[in-house]
C-alpha positions as CSV (number, residue, x, y, z in Angstrom):
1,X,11.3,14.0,10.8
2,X,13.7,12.7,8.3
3,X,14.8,9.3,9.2
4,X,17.8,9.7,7.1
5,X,19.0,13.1,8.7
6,X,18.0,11.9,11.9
7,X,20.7,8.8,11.2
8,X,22.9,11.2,9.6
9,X,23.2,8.9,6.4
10,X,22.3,8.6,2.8
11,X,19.3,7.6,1.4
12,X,21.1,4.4,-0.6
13,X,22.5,3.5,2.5
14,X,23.7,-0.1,3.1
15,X,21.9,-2.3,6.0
16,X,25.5,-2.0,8.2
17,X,25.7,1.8,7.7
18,X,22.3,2.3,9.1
19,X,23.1,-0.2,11.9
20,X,26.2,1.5,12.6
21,X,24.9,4.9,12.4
22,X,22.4,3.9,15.0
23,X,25.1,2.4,17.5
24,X,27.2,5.6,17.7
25,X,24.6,7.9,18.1
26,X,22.8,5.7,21.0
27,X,25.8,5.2,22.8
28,X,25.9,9.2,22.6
29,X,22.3,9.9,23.7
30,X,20.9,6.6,25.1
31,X,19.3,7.6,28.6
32,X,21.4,5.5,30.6
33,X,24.0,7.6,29.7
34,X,22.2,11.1,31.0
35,X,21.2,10.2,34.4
36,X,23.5,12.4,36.1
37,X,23.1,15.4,34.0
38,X,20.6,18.5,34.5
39,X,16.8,17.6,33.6
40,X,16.6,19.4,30.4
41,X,19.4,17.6,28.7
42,X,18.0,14.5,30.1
43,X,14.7,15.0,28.4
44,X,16.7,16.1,25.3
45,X,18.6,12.9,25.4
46,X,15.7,11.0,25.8
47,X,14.2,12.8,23.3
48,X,17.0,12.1,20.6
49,X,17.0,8.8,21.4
50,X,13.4,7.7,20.5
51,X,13.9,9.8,17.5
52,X,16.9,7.1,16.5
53,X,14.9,4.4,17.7
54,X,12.2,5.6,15.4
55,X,14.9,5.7,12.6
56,X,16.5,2.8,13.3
57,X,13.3,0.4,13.0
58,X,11.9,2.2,9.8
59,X,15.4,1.9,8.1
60,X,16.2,-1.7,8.8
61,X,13.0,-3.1,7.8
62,X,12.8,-3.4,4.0
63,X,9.0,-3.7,3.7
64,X,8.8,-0.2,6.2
65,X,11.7,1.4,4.5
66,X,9.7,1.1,1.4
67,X,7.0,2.7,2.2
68,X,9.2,5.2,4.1
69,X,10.5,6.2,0.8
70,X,7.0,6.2,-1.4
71,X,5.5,7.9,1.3
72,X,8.3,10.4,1.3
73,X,8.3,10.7,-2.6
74,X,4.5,11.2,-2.4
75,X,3.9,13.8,0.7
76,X,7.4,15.6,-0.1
77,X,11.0,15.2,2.0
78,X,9.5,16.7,5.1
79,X,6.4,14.4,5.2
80,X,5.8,14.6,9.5
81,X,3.1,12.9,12.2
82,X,4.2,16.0,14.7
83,X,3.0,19.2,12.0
84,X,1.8,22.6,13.5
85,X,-0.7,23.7,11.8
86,X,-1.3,27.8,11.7
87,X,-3.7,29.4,9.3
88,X,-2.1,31.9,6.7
89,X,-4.1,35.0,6.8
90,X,-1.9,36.4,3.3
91,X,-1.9,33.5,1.3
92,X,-5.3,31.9,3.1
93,X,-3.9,28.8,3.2
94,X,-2.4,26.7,6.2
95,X,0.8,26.5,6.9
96,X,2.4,24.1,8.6
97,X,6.3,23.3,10.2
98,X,7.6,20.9,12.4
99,X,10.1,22.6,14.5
100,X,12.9,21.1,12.5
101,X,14.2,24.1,10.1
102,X,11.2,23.3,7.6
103,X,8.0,24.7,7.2
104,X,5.8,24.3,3.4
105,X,2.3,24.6,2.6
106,X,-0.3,22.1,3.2
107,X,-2.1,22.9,0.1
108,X,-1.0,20.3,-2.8
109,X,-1.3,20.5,-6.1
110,X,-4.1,18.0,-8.6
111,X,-0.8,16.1,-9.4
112,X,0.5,14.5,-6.3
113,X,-3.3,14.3,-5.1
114,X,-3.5,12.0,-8.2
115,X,-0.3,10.1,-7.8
116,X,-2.0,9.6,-4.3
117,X,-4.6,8.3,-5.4
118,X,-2.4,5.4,-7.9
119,X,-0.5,4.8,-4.3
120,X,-3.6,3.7,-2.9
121,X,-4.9,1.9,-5.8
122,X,-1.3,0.1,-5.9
123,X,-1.2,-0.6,-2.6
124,X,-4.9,-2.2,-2.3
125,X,-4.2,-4.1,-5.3
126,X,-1.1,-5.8,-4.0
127,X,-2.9,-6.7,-0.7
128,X,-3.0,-10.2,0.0
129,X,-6.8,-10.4,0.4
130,X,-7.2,-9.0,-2.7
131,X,-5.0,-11.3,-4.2
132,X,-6.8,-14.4,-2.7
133,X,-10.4,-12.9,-3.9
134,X,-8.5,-12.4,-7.7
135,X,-7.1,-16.3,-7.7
136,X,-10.4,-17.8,-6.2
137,X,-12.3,-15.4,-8.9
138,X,-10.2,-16.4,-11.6
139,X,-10.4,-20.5,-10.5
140,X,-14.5,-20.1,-10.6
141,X,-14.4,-18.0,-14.0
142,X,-11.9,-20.7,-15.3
143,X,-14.2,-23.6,-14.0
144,X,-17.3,-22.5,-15.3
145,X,-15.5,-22.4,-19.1
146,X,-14.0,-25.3,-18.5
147,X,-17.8,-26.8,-17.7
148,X,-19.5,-24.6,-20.7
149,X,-16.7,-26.1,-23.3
150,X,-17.0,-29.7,-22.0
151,X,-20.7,-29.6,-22.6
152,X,-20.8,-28.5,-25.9
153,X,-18.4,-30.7,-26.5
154,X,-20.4,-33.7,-24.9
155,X,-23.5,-32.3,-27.2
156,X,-21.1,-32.6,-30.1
157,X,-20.3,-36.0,-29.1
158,X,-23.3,-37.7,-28.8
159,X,-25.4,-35.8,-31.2
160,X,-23.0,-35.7,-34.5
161,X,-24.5,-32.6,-37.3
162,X,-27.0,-31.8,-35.3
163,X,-27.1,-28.4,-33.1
164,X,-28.8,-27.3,-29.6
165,X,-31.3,-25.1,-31.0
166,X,-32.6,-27.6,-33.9
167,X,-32.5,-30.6,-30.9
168,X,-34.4,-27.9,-29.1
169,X,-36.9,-27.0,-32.0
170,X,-37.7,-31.1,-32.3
171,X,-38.5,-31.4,-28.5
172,X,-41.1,-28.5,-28.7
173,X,-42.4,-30.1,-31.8
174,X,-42.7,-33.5,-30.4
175,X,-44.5,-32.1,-27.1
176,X,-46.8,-30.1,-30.0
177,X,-47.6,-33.6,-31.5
178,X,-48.1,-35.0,-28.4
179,X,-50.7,-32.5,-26.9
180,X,-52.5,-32.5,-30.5
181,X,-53.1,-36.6,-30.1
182,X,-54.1,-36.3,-26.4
């Protein structure tokens, strides 16, 4: 289902022309509205109207229009939760439609399988767990430089010309000097 069609608006459409899109077709097909008439246009009422609903709340949420529109761009216009799915002797693929003037092929080619895959990628790197983990990371890493330099530094400090390893070369000499006398 195409959120856009089902609104009967464009895709750049404004915050009010979604809103008022959504009023005059739910005055038109809320429920309420279709009490009185015969069961089957009751049902398509009601029908209709969740489909709007459904609209409505995707489109006026940035953060779900969004995704709306990458998951649209990614699985193609007529991306759908309600497909049929029928095998294609001919072709020996499956096929699919969804009742709404559209049917396609559920085989996809290596590139959108790839852009996919960056989608996901994308989208777990912009979590914010993974965000907290890469600061916290990132504070540790920075810590433990901050201690490394601030050592050698200290070593530097108090022991002026003279390095680690040649302050480490006298110590093992001195404990040789020492076990020789004992």
């Amino acid at each position: 289902m195409d959120h856009y069609q089902v609104l009967g608006v464009r895709k750049n459409a404004s915050k009010e022309e979604i809103k008022q899109a959504f009023r005059n077709l739910a005055m038109e097909f809320h429920p309420d509205k279709h009490s009185q008439s015969s069961k089957h246009s009751r049902d398509t009422a009601t029908f209709k109207f969740k489909q709007l609903s459904e609209a409505y709340e995707t489109l006026i949420d940035d953060r779900k229009r969004a995704d709306y529109n990458i998951s649209r761009n990614a699985y193609g216009a007529a991306q759908n939760k309600r497909y049929d799915y029928a095998y294609n002797r001919g072709g020996g693929r499956y096929s699919y439609g969804n009742g709404y003037g559209y049917s396609g092929s559920a085989s996809r080619g290596a590139g959108d399988f790839a852009f996919t895959k960056f989608e996901v990628g994308l989208r777990y790197l912009t979590t914010r767990s993974f965000l907290l983990n890469a600061t916290f990371a990132g504070i540790l890493l920075g810590g433990m430089y901050i201690v490394d330099t601030g050592g050698k530094a200290l070593w530097k400090m108090h022991n002026p010309g003279k390095s680690f390893e040649e302050a480490m070369e006298s110590v093992k000499n001195a404990k040789e000097v020492e076990d020789d006398t004992s």
